[in-house]
C-alpha positions as CSV (number, residue, x, y, z in Angstrom):
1,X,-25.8,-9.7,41.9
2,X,-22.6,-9.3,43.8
3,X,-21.5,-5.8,45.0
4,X,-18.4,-4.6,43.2
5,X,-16.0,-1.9,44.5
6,X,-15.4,1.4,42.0
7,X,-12.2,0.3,40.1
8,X,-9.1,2.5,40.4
9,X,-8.9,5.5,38.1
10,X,-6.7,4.8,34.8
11,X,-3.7,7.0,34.8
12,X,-3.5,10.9,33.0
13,X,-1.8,10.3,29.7
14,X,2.2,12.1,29.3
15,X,2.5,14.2,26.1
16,X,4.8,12.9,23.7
17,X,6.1,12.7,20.4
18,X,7.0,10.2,17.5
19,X,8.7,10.3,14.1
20,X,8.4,7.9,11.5
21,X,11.6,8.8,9.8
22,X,11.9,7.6,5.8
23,X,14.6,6.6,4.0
24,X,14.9,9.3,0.7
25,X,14.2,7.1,-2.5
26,X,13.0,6.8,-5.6
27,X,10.8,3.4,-5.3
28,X,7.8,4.7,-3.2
29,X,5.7,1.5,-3.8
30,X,8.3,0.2,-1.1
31,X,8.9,3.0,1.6
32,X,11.9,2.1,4.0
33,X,11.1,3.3,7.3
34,X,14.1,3.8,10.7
35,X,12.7,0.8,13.1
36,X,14.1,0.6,16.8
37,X,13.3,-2.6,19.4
38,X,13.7,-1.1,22.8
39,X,15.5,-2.3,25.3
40,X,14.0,-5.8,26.6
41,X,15.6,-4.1,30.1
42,X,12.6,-1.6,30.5
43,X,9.8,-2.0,32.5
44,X,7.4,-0.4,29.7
45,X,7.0,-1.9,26.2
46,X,10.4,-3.8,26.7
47,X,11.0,-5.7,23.8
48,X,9.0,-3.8,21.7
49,X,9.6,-2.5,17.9
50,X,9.1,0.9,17.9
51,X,9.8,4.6,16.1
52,X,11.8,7.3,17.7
53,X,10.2,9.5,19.9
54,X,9.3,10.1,24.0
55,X,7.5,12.6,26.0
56,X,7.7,16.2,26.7
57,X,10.2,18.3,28.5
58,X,9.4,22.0,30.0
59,X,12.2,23.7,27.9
60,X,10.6,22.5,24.7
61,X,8.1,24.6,24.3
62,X,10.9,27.3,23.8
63,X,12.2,26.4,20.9
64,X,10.1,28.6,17.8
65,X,9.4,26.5,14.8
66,X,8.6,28.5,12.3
67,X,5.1,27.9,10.0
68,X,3.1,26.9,12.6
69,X,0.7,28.4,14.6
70,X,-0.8,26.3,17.0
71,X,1.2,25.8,20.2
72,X,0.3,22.6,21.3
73,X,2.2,21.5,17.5
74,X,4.9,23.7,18.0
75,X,5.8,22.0,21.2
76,X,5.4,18.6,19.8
77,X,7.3,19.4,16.6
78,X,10.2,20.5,18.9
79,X,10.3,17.8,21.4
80,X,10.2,15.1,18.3
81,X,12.6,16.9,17.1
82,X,14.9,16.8,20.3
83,X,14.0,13.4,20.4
84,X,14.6,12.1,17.3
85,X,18.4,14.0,17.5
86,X,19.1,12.2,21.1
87,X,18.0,9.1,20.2
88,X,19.6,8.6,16.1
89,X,21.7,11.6,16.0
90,X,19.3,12.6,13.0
91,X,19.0,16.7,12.9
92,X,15.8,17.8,11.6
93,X,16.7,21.6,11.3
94,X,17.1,24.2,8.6
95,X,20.9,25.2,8.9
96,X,21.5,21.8,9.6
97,X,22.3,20.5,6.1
98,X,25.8,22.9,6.4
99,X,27.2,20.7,9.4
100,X,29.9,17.8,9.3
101,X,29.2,14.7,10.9
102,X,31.9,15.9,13.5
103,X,30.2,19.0,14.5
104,X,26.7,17.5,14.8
105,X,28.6,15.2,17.0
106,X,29.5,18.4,18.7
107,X,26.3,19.5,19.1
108,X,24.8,15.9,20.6
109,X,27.2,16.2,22.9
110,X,26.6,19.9,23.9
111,X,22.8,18.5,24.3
112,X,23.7,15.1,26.4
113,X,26.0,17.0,28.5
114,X,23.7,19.6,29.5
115,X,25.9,22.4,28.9
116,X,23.1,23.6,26.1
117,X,19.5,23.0,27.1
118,X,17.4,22.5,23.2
119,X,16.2,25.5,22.4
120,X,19.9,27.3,22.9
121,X,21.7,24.5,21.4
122,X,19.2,25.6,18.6
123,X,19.6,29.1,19.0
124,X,23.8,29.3,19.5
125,X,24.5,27.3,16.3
126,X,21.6,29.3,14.1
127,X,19.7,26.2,13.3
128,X,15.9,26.5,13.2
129,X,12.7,24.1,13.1
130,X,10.3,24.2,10.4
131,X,6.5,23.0,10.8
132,X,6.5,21.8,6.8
133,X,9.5,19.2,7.7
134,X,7.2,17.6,10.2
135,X,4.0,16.1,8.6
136,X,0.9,15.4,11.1
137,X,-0.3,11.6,10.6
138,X,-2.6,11.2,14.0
139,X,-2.5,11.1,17.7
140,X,-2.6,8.1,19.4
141,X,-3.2,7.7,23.4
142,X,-2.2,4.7,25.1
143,X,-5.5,2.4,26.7
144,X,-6.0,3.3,29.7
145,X,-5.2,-0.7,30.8
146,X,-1.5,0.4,31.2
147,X,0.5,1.7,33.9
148,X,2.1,4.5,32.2
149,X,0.2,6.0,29.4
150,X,0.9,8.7,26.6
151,X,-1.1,11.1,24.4
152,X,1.6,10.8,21.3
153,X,1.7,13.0,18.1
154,X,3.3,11.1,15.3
155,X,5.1,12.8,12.3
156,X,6.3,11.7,8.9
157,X,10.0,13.2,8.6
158,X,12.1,12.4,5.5
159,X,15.7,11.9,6.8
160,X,18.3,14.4,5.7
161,X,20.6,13.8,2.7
162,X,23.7,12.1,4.2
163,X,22.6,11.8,7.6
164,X,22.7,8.0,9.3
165,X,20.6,6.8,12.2
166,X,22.8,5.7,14.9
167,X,21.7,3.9,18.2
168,X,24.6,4.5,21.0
169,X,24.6,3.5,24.1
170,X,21.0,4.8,25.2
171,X,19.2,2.3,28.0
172,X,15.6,2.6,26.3
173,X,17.2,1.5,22.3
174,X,18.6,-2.1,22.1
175,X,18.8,-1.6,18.1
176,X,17.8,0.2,15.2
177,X,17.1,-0.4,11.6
178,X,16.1,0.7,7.9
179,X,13.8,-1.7,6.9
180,X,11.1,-1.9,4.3
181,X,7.5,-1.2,5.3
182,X,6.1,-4.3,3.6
183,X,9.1,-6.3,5.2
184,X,8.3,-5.3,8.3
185,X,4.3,-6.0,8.6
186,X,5.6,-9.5,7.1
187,X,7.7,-10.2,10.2
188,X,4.5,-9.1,12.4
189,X,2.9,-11.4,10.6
190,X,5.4,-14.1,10.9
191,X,5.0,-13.0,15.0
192,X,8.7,-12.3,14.7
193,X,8.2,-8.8,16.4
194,X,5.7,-6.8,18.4
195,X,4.5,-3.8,17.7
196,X,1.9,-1.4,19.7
197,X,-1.1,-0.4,17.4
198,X,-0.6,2.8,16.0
199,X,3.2,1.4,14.5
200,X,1.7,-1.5,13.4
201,X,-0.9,0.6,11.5
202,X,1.9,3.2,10.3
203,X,3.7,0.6,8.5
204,X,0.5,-0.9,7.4
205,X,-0.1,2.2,5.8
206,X,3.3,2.8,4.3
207,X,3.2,-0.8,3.1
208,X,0.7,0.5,0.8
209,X,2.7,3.0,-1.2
210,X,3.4,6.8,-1.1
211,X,0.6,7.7,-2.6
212,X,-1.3,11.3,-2.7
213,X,-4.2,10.6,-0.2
214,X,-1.1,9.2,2.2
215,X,-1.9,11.6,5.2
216,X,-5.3,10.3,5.0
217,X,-4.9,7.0,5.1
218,X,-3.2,7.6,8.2
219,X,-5.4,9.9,9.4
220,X,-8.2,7.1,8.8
221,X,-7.7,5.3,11.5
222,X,-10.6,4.9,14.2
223,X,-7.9,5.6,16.9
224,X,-5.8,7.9,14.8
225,X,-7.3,11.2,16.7
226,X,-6.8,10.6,20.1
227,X,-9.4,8.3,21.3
228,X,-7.9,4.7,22.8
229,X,-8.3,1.6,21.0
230,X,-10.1,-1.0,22.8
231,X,-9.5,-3.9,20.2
232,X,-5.5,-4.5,20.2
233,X,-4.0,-6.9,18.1
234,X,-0.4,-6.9,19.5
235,X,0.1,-10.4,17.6
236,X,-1.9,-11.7,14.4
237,X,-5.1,-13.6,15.7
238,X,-4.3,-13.1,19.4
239,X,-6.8,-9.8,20.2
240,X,-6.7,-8.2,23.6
241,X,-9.5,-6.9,24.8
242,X,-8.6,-4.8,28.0
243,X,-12.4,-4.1,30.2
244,X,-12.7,-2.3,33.5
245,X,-12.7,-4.4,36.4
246,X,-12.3,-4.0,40.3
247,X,-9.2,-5.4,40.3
248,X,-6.4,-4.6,42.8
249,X,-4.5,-1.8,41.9
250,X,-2.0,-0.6,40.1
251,X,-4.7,-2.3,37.4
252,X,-7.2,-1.1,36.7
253,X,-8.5,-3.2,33.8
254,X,-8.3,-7.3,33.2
255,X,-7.0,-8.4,29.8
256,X,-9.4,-10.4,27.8
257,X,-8.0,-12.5,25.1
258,X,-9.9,-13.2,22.0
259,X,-7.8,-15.8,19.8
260,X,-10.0,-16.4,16.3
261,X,-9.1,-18.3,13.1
262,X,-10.7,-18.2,9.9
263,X,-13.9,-20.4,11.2
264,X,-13.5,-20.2,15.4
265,X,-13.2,-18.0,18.1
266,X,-12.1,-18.6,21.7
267,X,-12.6,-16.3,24.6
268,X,-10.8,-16.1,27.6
269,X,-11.1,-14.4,30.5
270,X,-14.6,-12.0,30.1
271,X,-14.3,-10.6,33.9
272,X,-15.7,-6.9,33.5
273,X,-19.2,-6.5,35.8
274,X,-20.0,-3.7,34.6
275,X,-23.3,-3.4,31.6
276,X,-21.1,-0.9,29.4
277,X,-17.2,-2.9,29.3
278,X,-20.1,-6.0,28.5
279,X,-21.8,-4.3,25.6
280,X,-18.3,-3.2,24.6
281,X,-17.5,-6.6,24.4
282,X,-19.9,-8.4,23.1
283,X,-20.0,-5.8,20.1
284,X,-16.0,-6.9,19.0
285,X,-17.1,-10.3,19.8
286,X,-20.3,-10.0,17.4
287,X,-18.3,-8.5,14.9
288,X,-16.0,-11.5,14.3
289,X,-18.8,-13.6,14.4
290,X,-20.3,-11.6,11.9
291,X,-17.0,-12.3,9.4
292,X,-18.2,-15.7,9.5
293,X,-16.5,-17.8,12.4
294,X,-18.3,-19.3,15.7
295,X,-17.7,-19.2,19.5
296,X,-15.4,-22.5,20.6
297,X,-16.3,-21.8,24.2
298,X,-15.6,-19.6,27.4
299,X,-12.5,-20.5,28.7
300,X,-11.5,-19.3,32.3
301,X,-8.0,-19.2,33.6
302,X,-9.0,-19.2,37.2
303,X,-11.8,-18.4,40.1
304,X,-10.7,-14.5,40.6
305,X,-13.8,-12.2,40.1
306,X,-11.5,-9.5,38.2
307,X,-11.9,-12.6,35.4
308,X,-15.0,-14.1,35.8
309,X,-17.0,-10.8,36.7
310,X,-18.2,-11.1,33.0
311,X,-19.0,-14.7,31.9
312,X,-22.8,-15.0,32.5
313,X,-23.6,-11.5,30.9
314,X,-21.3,-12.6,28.0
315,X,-23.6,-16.5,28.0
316,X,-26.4,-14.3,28.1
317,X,-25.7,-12.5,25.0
318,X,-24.2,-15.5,23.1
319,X,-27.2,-18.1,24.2
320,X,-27.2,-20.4,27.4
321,X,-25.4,-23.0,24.3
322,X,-22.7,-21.4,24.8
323,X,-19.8,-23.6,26.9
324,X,-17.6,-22.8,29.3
325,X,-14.3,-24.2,30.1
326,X,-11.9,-24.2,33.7
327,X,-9.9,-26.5,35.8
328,X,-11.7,-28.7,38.8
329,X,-10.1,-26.8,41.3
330,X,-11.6,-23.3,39.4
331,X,-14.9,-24.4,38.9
332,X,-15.9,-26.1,42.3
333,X,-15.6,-22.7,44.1
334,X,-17.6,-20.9,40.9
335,X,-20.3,-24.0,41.1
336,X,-22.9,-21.4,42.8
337,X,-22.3,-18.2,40.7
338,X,-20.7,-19.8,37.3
339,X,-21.9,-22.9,35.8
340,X,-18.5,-24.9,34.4
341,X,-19.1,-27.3,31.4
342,X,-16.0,-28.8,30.6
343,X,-13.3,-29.4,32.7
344,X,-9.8,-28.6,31.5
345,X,-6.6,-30.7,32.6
346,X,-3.0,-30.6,32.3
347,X,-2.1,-30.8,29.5
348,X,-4.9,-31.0,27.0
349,X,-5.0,-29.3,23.7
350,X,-7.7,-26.7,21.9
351,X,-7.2,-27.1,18.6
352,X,-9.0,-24.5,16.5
353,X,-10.4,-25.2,13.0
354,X,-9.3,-23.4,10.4
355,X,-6.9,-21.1,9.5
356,X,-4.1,-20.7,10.4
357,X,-3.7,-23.3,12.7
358,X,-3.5,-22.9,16.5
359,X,-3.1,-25.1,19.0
360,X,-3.1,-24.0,22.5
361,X,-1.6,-26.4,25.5
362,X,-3.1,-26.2,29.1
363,X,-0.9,-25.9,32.1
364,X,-1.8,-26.5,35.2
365,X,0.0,-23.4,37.0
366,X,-1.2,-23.1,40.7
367,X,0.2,-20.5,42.7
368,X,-1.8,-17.3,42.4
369,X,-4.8,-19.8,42.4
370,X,-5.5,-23.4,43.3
371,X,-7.0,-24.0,39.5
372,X,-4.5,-21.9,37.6
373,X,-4.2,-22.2,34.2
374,X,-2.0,-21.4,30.9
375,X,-2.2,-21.5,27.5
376,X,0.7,-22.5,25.7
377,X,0.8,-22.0,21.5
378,X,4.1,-23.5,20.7
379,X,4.0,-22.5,16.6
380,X,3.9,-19.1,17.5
381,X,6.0,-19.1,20.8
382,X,3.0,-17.7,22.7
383,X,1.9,-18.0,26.7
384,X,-1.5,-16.5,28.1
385,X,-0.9,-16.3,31.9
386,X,-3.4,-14.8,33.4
387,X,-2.6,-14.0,36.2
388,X,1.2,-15.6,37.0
389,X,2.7,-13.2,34.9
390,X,1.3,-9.6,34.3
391,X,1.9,-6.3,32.0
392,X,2.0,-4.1,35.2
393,X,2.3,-4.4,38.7
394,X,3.1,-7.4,40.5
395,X,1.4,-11.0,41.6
396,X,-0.2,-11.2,45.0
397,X,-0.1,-14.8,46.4
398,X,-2.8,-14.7,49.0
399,X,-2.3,-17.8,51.5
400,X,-5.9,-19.1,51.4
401,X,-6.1,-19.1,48.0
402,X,-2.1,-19.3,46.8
403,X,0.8,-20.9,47.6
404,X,4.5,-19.4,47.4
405,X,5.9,-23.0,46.9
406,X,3.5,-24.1,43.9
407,X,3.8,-20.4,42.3
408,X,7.9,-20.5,42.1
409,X,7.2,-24.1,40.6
410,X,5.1,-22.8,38.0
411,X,7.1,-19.8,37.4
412,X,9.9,-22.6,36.7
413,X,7.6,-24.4,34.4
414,X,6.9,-21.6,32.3
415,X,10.8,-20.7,32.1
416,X,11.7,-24.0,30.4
417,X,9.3,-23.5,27.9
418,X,11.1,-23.4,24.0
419,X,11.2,-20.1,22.0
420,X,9.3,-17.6,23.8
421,X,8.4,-14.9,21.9
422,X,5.8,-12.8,24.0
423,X,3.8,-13.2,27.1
424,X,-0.1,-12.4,27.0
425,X,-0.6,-11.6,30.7
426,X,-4.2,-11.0,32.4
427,X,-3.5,-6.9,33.1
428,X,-1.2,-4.6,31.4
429,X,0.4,-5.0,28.0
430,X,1.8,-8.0,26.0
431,X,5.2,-8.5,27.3
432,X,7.7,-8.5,24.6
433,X,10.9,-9.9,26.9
434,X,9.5,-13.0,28.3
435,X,12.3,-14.8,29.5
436,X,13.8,-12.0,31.0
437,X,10.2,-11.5,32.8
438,X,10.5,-14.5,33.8
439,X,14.0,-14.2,35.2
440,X,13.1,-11.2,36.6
441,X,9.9,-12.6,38.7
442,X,11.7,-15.6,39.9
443,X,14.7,-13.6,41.1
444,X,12.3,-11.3,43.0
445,X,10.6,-14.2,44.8
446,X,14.0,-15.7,46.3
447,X,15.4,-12.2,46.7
448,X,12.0,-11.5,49.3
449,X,12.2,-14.7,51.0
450,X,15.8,-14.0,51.6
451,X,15.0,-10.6,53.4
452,X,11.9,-11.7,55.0
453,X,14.2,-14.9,56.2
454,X,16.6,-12.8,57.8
455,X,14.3,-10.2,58.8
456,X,13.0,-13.1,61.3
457,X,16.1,-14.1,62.2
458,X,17.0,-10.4,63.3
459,X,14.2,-10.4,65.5
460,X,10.6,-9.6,63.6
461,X,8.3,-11.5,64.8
462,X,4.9,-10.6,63.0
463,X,4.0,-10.0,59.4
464,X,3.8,-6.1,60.4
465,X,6.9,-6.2,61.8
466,X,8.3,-8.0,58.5
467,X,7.2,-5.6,56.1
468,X,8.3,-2.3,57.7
469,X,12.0,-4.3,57.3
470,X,11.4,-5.8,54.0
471,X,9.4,-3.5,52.0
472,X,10.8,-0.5,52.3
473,X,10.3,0.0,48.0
474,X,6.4,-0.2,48.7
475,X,4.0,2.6,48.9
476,X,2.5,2.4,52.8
477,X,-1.0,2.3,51.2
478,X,0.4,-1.6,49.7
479,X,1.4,-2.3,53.1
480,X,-1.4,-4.6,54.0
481,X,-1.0,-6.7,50.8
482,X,2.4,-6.8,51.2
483,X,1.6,-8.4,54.4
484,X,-0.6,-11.1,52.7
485,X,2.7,-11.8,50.7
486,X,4.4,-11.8,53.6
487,X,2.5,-14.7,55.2
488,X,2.7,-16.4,51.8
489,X,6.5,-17.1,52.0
490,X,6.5,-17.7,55.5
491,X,4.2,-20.7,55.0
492,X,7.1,-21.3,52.6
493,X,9.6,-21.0,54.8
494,X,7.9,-23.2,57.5
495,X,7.3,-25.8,55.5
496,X,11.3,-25.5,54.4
497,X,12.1,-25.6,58.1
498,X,13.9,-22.3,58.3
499,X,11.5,-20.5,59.8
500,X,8.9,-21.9,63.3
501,X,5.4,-20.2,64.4
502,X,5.3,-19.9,67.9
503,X,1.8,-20.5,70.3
504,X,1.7,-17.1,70.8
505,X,1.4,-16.5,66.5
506,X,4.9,-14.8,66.2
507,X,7.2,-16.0,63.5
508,X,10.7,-16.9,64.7
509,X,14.3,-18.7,63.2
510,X,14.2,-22.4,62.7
511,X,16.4,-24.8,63.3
């Protein structure tokens, strides 16, 4: 077997906070619940429909909530609180009820301005926090496949009596909305919105009525006290399965996908070489098998081990029957580690039986990698990219292997494609915002080949040379990456003319 480096260490989860703020009313078969979509701007969970809430700030903890005793709640219970009021303008505080509208205006803007830190905003208008308004329904930390992560409390809070959400003009919130629990599992359903897991399970869980045992069916999640999910299902059928791979930082896990209808499953992407992300694995694979559905095949979006690490443990398990799937240009570099049994082109379909119905497209997207593929479901408005488009971090193009040329192409490709809805990327979370991603990466490439372009023409000559000019954003440790990149648009740039390689190896102006 292959020698694997140690993968990078996932990052220490932020405390923070959540509310799941409820509309007062009398049908409780059909809680409303306050919804927000943040910002498709952001850089984390863009796009994404959420519940008020972020992390921890140092002068929480000095605000006293009363019938509580635990500290680490107290603090919680006053930062959701804070957060909940700068984000909706909703005061959850006893004293609060004899305010207008006008002075609680007043007071966000005492908080915003920073003339009153929380706890004497609290304290000068003789408004208190009260543990019983705040009810405990689990804690929820982030996978450790993300970037950022979060170790988040959530609380059920019934809004105050003539109080109104209202989303200003705060970067994270785009919008925000009452809507019905059941109303709003239906649109996940419908893949109309995304959701992260534990909101998708609250409103599962209010869907089913305000009934007595409600704290514990919330509290009955797997994941529900503290310890990450591994299976997450930010789209119905679509299941991402992050495992630990040696992959180039700031990953340190590769996304694999597990798409299933009523009868099949497809896998993509199995790249973890390590026994326990396997056995992980293979036990959520086994368990939708056991519901009754087979294995389609193995599919591989390209050569990289970080997503083939995996496949032969995973054949192993399943029985040498088992098929697996790439592009000719993937599978002739794998021919003496994995054995390819069907070839995937341009265009072809995979067409799962049952139900629903999914068809997934190829595309042929080199650029990363000679062999590239996508998967394209064009019901749903769905694109797995592996590796062209990620959840975190950005793409290397290495020269040997990539081309700048063919990647900005592909990038191009995947733009024009009709009614995007989310992005399925092979690290990092689902991306919510996928033509702005898109828009975003394509804007970057030109905006580096501009600098590096005239970063030559002002007199650096060597890929060194280029990057202390160019990438002056980039940690030093990313420096020699950054210089692979580097040669990666130059080879663009020759070919474009602009830029000439000298006998000597240094890089200068073209004609």
């Amino acid at each position: 077997m292959m020698p694997f480096d140690p993968p990078q260490r996932a990052p220490v989860p932020k405390d923070a906070a959540a509310v799941i703020l409820l509309r007062h009313q009398t049908n409780s078969k059909d809680p409303e619940v306050f919804l927000v979509k943040r910002s498709e701007k952001l850089a984390f969970l863009g796009g994404y429909h959420a519940f008020p809430g972020g992390q921890f700030d140092a002068t929480d903890v000095e605000a006293p909530v009363e019938n509580c005793p635990e500290t680490e709640t107290r603090a919680a219970i006053s930062y959701a609180a804070r957060e909940l009021f700068e984000e909706t303008r909703v005061l959850v505080a006893r004293g609060g009820e004899a305010l207008t509208k006008g002075q609680r205006e007043s007071l966000f803007d005492d908080l915003q301005s920073g003339r009153l830190s929380w706890p004497a905003l609290l304290n000068h208008y003789e408004l208190h926090l009260d543990a019983n308004d705040f009810t405990f329904v689990g804690r929820w930390v982030t996978p450790p496949f993300s970037a950022r992560r979060f170790d988040t409390l959530f609380f059920l809070v019934n809004c105050p009596a003539k109080q109104i959400p209202q989303i200003g003009e705060d970067a994270e919130l785009e919008s925000g909305t009452w809507i019905a629990a059941n109303e709003a599992v239906g649109r996940w359903e419908r893949s109309e919105i995304l959701a992260v897991p534990p909101v998708l399970h609250a409103l599962k869980t209010l869907a089913a009525g305000l009934t007595e045992d409600l704290v514990q069916r919330f509290l009955a999640a797997p994941n529900a006290n503290g310890e990450p999910t591994r299976r997450i299902e930010f789209r119905p059928n679509y299941i991402c399965f992050p495992v630990r791979t040696p992959t180039k930082p700031p990953a340190t896990h590769t996304d694999c996908y597990l798409i299933y209808t009523s009868q099949e499953l497809l896998i993509i992407d199995p790249g973890s070489p390590y026994e326990d992300e396997q056995q992980a694995l293979a036990q959520t694979i086994d368990d939708l098998i056991a519901e009754g559905r087979s294995v389609r095949e193995i599919v591989l979006t390209h050569m990289h081990p970080d997503h083939v690490g995996g496949v032969n443990a995973l054949k192993k398990h399943l029985g040498e029957q088992t098929k697996v799937a790439a592009h000719k240009l993937t599978a002739e570099p794998l021919s003496g580690s994995v054995r390819v049994d069907r070839l995937i082109e341009d265009g072809d379909l995979i067409d799962l039986q049952g139900t629903p119905e999914i068809s997934l497209q190829a595309m042929h997207t080199p650029g990363h990698a000679r062999g590239h593929l996508c998967f394209h479901d064009e019901r749903t408005g769905t694109l797995i990219s592996g590796d062209n488009i990620v959840g975190l971090g950005s793409v290397l193009i290495e020269p040997t292997e990539g081309n700048m040329r063919d990647y900005l192409e592909s990038l191009r490709r995947m733009r024009a494609l009709p009614n995007l809805s989310v992005i399925f990327g092979g690290h990092g979370p689902a991306i919510a915002n996928p033509y702005t991603k898109l828009d975003q990466y394509i804007s970057h490439r030109l905006e580096r080949e501009q600098n590096i372009l005239q970063a030559v023409r002002e007199g650096a000559a060597t890929p060194q040379a280029i990057v202390a000019r160019v990438y002056t954003d980039v940690s030093p440790k990313a420096h020699a990456m950054a210089e692979r990149a580097v040669l990666a648009h130059l080879e663009k740039l020759i070919e474009d003319g602009l830029v000439q390689k000298s006998f000597k190896g240094l890089f200068l102006p073209g004609n």
